[in-house]
Legacy VTK file of the C-alpha trace (Angstrom):
# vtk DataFile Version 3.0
C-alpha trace
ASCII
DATASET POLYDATA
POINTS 67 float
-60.546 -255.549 124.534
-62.306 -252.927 126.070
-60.939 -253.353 129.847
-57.765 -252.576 127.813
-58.751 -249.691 125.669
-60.701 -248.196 129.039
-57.371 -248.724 131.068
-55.139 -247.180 127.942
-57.719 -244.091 128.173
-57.439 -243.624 131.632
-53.246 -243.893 131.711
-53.331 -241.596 128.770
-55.912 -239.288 130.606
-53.891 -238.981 133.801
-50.330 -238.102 131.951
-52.097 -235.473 130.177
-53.592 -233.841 133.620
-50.290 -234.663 135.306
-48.341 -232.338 132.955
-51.013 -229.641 132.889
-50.548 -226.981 135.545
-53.717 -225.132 136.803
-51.556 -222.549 138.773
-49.449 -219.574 137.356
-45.679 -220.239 138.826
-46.154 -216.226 139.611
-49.479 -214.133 140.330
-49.798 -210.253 139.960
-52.515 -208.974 141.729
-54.785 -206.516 140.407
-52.899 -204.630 143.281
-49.702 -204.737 140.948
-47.990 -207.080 143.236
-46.493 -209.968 142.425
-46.800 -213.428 144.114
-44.150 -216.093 143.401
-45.790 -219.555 144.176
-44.965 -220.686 148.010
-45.228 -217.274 149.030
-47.702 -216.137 151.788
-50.425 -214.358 149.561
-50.229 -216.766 146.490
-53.103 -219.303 147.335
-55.315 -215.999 148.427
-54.952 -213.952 145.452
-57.601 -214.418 143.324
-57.423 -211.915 140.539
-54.315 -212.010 138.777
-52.400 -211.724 135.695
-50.321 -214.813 135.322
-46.334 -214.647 134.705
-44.251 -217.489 133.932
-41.452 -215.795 136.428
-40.379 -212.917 138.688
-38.934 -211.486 136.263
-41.854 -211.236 134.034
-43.870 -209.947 136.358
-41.820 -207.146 138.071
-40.512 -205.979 134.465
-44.605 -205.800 133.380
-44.721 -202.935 136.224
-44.986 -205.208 139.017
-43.665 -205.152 142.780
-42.781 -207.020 144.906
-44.268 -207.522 148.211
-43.514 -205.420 151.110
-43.264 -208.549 153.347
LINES 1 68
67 0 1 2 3 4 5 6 7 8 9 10 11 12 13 14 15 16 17 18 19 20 21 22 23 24 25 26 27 28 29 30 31 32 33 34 35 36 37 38 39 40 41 42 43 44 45 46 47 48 49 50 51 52 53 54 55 56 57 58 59 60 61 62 63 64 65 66
């Protein structure tokens, strides 16, 4: 019984983290520019404002990057 409860814990554990995303899908840098995910300055920018798109992001006052 508690093989199965351990196993039922860890499943349950793993679908939870699986679904929770630790990165923004877009960055704005403290800069004011914004960094979709994929993009060459994404993974560097540290301190950011979080946007859930583009869109969100560029109408908050953000730009887009020159490159």
């Amino acid at each position: 019984m508690k093989k199965i409860f351990s196993l039922t814990f860890i499943l349950l554990l793993a679908l939870f983290l699986s679904g929770c995303s630790s990165e923004p899908a877009v960055k704005k840098s403290d800069t004011g520019i914004c960094h979709k995910d994929g993009t060459n300055y994404y993974k560097n920018t540290k301190n950011f404002t979080p946007y859930d798109s583009i869109e969100d992001c560029l109408d908050s006052g953000g730009r887009l990057p020159k490159k």
